[in-house]
C-alpha positions as CSV (number, residue, x, y, z in Angstrom):
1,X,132.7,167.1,64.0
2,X,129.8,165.0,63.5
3,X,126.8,163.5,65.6
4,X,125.2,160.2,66.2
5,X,121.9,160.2,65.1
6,X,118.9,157.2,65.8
7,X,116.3,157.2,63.0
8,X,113.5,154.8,62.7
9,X,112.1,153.3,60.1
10,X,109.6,150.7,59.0
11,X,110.2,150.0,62.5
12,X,113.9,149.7,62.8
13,X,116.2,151.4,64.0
14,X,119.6,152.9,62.1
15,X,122.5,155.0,63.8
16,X,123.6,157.8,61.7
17,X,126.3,160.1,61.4
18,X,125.8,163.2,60.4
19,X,126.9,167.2,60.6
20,X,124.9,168.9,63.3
21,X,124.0,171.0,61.2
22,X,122.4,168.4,59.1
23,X,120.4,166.7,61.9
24,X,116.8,168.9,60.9
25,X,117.3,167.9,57.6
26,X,118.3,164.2,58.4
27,X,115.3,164.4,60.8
28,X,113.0,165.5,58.2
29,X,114.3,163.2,55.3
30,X,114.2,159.8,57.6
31,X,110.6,160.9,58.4
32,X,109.3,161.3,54.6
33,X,111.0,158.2,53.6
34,X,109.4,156.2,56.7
35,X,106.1,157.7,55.3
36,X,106.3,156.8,51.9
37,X,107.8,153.1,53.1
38,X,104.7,152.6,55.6
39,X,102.1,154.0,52.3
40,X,103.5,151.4,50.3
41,X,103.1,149.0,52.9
42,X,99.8,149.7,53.8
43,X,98.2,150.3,50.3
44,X,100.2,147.2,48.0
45,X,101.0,143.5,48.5
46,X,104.8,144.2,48.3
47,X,106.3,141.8,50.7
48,X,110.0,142.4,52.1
49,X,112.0,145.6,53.4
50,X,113.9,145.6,50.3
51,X,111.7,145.8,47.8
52,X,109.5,148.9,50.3
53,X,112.5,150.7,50.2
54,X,113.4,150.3,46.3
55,X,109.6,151.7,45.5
56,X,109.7,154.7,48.3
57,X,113.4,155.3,46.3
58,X,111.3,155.3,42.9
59,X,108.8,157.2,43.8
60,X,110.7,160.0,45.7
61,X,112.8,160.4,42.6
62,X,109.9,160.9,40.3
63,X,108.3,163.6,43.2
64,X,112.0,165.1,42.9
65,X,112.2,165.2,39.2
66,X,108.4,165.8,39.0
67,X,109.2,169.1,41.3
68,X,112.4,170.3,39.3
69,X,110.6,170.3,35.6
70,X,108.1,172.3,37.4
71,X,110.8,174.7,39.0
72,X,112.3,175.0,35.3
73,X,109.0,175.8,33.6
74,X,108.4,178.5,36.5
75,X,112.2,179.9,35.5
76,X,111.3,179.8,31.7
77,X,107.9,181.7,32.5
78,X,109.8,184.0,34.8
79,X,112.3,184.8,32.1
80,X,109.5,185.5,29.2
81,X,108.1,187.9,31.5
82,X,110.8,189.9,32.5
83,X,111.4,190.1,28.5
84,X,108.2,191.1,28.1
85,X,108.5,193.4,30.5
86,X,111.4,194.9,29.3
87,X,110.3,195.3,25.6
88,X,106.5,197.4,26.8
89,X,109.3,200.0,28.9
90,X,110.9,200.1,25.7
91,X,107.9,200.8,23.8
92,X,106.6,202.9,26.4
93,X,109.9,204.6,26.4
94,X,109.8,205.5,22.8
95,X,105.9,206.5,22.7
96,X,106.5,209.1,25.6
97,X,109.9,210.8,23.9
């Protein structure tokens, strides 16, 4: 089952379809990409809907791909230290036998 959802954005208005589960998070997105359309507009001389929406797509994608590399590097620290950790037990282990 699915619901009918109004959005606006830039001003207009779209119908969407979408889980009911989903509406929060359809909610949430529609707002940070009316946001990031009305920063664009306000702050640069791009002219046109189109070409709002095209940057606010770039630029989300670099936030998203900014915020995964920083998720992996937070994975790969996680890792060494749990190896590290398990190699002074080890050490400690051995001193105290």
């Amino acid at each position: 089952m699915s619901i009918s959802l109004k959005i606006r954005i830039l001003d207009k208005e779209y119908q969407v379809n979408c889980a009911p589960e989903e509406r929060e998070g359809l909610e949430y997105s529609a707002k940070l990409l009316n946001e990031k359309m009305e920063q664009i507009r306000r702050g640069s001389h791009i002219i046109g809907l189109e070409r709002i929406a095209v940057m606010a797509a770039l630029n989300l994608a670099h936030d998203l791909i900014r915020s995964e590399n920083a998720s992996d590097q937070n994975n790969q620290a996680s890792g060494l230290i749990r190896s590290m950790d398990a190699k002074l037990n080890s050490v400690l282990a051995d001193l105290t036998n």
